[in-house]
N, C-alpha and C positions, 0 to 999 in steps of 0.2 A: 449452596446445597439446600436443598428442599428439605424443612423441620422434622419430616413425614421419612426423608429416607433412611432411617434405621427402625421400619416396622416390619421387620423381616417375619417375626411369629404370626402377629395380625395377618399380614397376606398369607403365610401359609394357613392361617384358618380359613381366611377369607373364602379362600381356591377348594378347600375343602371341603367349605357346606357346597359348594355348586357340584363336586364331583360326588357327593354323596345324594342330593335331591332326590334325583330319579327314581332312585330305586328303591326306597317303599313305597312302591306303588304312585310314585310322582309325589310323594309327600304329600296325596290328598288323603291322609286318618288323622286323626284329632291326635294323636302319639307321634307325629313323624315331626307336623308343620311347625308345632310348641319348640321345639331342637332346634329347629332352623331359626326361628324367633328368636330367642335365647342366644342364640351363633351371633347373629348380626348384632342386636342390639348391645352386646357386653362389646363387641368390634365399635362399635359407632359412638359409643357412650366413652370407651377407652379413646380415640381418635378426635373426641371433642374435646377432650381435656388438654390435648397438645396441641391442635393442628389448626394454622389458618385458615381464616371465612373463603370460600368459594372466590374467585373474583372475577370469571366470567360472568357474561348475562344470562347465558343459558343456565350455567348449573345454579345460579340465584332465583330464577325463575322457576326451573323445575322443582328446586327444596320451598320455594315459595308456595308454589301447585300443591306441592305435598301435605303441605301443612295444614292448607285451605280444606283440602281434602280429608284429613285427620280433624278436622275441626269441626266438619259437616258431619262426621261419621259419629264425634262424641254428641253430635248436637241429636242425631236422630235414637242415639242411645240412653240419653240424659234430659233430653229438653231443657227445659228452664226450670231448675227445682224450684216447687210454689208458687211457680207462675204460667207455664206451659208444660205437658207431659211431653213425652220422647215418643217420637213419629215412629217408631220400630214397631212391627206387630210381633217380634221376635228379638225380644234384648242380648238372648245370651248367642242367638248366630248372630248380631250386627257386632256384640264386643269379638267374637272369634275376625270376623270380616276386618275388623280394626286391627287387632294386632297382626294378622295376617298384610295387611297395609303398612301398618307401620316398617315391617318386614322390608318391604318390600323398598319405603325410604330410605333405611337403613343401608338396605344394599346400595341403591343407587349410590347414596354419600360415599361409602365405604369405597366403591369404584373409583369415586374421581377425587379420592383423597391417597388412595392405594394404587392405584394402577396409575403410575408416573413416568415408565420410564419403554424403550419398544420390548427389552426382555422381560417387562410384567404382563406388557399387553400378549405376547408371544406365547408366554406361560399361563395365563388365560384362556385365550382362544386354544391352545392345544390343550389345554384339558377340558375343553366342550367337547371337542371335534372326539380325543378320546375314548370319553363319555360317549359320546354318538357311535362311535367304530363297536365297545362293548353292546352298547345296548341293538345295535343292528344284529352282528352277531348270534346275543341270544335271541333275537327274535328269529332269524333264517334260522336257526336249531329248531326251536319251537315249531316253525311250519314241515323243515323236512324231515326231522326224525319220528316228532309226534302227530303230525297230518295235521296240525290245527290249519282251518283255511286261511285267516288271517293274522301274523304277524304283530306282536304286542309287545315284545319286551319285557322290561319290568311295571309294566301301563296298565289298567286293567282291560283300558279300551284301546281299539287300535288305530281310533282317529287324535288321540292323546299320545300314543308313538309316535305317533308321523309327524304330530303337530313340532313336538320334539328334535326328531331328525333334521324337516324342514330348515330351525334357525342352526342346526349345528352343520350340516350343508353347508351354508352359506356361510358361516364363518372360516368352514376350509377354504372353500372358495376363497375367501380374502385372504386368508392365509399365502395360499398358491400366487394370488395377485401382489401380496405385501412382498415375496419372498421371492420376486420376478425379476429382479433392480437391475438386474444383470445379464439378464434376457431380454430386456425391451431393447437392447443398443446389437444387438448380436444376432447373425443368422440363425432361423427358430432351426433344431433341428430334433428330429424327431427320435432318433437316440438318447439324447440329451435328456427329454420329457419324459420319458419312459424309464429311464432309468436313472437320471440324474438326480441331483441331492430333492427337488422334489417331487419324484416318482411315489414315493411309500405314501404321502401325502395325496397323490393322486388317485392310487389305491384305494386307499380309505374313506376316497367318498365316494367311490365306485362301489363296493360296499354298503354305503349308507345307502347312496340312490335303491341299490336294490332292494334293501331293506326295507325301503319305503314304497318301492311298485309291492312289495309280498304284503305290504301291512292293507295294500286292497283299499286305501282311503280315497276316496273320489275327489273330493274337496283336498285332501293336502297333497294328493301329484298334480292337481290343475291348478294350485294355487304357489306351488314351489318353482313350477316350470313357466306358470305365468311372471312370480314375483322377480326370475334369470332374465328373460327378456326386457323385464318394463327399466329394473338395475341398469341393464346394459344398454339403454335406450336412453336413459336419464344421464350414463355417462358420459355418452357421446354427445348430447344436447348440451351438455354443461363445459365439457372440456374440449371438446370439438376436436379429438384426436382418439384413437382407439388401436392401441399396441398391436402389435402380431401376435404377441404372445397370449394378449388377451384375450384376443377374439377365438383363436384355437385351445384355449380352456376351456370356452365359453360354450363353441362349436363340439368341442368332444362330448361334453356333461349332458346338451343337448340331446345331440344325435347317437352318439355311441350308446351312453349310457341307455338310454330312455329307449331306443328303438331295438336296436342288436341286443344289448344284455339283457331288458328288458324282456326280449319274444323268449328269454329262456326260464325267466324268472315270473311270470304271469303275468305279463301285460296285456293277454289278449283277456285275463281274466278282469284284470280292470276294466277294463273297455268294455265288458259287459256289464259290468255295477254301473261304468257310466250309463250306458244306452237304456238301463231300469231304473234310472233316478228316480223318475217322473212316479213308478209303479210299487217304488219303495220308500217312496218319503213324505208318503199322507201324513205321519205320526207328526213330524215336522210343520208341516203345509197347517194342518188343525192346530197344533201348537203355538203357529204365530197368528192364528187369528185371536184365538185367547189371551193371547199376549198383546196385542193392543189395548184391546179392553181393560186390563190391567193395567197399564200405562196410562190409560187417559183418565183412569181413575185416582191413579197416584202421580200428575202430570210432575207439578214442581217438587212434592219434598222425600217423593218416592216413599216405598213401603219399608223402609230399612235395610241397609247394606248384608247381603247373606241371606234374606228373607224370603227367596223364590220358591222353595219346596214350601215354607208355611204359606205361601197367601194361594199359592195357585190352589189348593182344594175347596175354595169358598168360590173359582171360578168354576171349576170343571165339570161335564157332567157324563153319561153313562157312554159317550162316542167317543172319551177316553181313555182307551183299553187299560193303561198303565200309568203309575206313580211319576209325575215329573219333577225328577230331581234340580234339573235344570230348565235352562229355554230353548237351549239346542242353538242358539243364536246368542255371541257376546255380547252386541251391543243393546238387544233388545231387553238381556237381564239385566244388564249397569242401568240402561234406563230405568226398568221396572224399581229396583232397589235403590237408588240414587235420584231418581229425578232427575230432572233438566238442569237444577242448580247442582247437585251435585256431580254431573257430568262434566261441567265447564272447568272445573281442576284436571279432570283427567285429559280433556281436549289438550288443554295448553300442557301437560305433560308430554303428550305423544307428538305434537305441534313441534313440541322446540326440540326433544329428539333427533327427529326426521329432518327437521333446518339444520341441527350438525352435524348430523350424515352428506347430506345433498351440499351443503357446503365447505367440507372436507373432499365432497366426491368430482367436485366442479373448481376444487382452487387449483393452481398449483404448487400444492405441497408437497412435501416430499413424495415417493412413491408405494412407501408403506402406511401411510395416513391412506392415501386412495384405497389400498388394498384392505384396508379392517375397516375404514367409510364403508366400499362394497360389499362389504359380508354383511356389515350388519343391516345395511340396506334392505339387503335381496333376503333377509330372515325376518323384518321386520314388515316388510310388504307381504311375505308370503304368510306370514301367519294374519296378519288383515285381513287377507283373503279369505284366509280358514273362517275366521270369522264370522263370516256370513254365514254357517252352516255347523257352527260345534264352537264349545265353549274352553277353548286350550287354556284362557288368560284365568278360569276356575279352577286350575290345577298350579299347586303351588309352585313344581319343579316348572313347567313351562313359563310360571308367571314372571317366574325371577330370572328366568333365562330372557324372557321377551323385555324385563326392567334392565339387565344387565346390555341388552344389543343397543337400547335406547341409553346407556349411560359411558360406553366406549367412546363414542366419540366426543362426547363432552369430556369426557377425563382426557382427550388426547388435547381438544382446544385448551382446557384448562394447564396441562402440563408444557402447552407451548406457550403458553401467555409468561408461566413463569420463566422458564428459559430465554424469553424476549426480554421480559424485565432482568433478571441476574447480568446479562450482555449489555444493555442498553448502559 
């Protein structure tokens, strides 16, 4: 028996700061994120005291990254007292951007120390996924009673919904795939899916999909329906077999959802934001060219973690209409604030994630390890994609939901390593 299995309070707090996140506002106010911090860390601090060292390589690795990472963030905080000052041009956003980090270790730990067993992983994932069903919800209210054109939830922005929706999508998705055991061996029938024990589940991300065509986000419907394909391309590359039942989940969320529900719910409205990209995202386009220059100014030790709204107004000048809060771009702000050495912790974080995803997704293990492999997959590619164009991983609730997609399946490799050991 695993040291850890009578943490039954812990995990129910655990579950609860993720089901509470969202909704102030994604826990991006200086009041919401400190709670969250406070949640994990007394979780993480209580769980050191009993519980055995990691003894994968991944989860050693990634608490390793973490550390590296916390280490660099005090260094640009602190410097070397009386011998080098602290590289931050902003001390009290890079300690906020630390403990927000540490946060966010914390959880990761707290996952593959807590989440051991398939009824905690189960209990997790359906309270994302019903997190996502509420927060879809209020936002289809929001657009049809109150005419807002875009869809937000409890977000303030509506590419911070969607970014949202996107990984809680895709762990239904796994869900549906986890929860198939008995459908892959048995004629699909379409009765059955519709109504059978995972019908309401099916529901519910027909719902969310919609939610996220009304949230009007250009970047997170091209980057959710890109991240379904590229999953489901990588599954079959790896395991070189692709279920029936798979493919007609995969097929429905597709084309059902996206195209039929979709033309009722404003898809054609999307497809106009698409086709005005070019006409609507100067603000962007000016922003990253500012934003090199800032980088190559602060190549290696970066301007301090959290520092993007202080340093940009020493670059900007009267062709930028408005305040930049951010870079509008993730990777370009972790560069701007972190440097190149600072980046190289978060590489090999997201590096060894995604290696136990894709190696979960390509073995064969059981068929619910594949099914929460592919969720988190296809939530963890789509929000990369976002990426490229909005800053999801700046917002607390997304951040720890994008740390939690990356620490599943390492809590799963971890939790089979000991079952191998206890047997052997």
């Amino acid at each position: 028996m695993h040291p850890l299995s009578h943490t039954g309070s812990f995990f129910a707090l655990f579950v609860l700061g993720l089901i509470v996140s969202p909704w102030p506002l994604g826990s991006n106010r200086d009041w919401a994120w400190p709670i969250l911090s406070v949640l994990y860390l007394l979780i993480t601090l209580a769980l050191l005291y009993k519980s055995p060292a990691p003894r994968t390589p991944h989860a050693r690795l990634t608490l390793a990254a973490y550390a590296a990472l916390l280490l660099w963030m005090l260094w640009q905080w602190f410097g070397l007292p009386g011998v080098l000052p602290q590289s931050s041009i902003d001390v009290f956003e890079t300690r906020s951007e630390f403990l927000k980090t540490l946060t966010y270790a914390c959880l990761f730990y707290s996952t593959i120390q807590l989440v051991r067993s398939n009824d905690r992983f189960r209990i997790v994932a359906y309270a994302i996924v019903l997190v996502g069903l509420a927060e879809a919800l209020f936002g289809g209210i929001q657009q049809l009673m109150f005419d807002i054109p875009r869809s937000r939830g409890s977000f303030p922005n509506p590419n911070h919904f969607a970014g949202y929706l996107e990984m809680a999508i895709g762990l239904g998705i796994g869900l549906m795939l986890a929860g198939s055991t008995n459908q892959t061996d048995k004629r699909f029938s379409i009765i059955d899916f519709v109504t059978g024990p995972l019908g309401r589940l099916r529901l519910i991300i027909v719902i969310m999909v919609i939610a996220l065509v009304m949230s009007r986000s250009r970047m997170g419907n091209v980057a959710f329906f890109s991240a379904v394909l590229i999953t489901a391309g990588m599954s079959f590359y790896y395991s070189r077999t692709f279920h029936r039942y798979t493919a007609i989940v995969l097929i429905s969320i597709l084309a059902l959802d996206a195209l039929i529900i979709g033309n009722y719910f404003g898809i054609e409205r999307l497809g106009e934001r698409l086709r005005n990209t070019n006409s609507e995202s100067s603000m962007r386009v000016d922003l990253l060219e500012y934003n090199f220059t800032i980088f190559k100014d602060h190549l290696w030790q970066g301007s301090g973690a959290g520092t993007y709204e202080s340093i940009f107004p020493s670059y900007r000048d009267a062709t930028i209409p408005r305040k930049a809060v951010h870079a509008e771009m993730d990777y370009i702000e972790l560069l701007i604030e972190l440097g190149i050495i600072g980046t190289l912790p978060l590489i090999i974080i997201l590096a060894t994630g995604l290696h136990a995803q894709v190696r979960l997704l390509g073995s064969m293990s059981a068929t619910f390890d594949r099914g929460i492999a592919f969720g988190c997959l296809t939530g963890t590619v789509s929000l990369l994609i976002h990426g490229f164009a909005d800053v999801n991983l700046q917002i607390p609730s997304n951040a720890l939901l994008f740390v939690l997609l990356l620490a599943l399946p390492v809590a799963i490799l971890e939790s089979r390593f000991d079952s191998f050991v206890e047997n052997k």
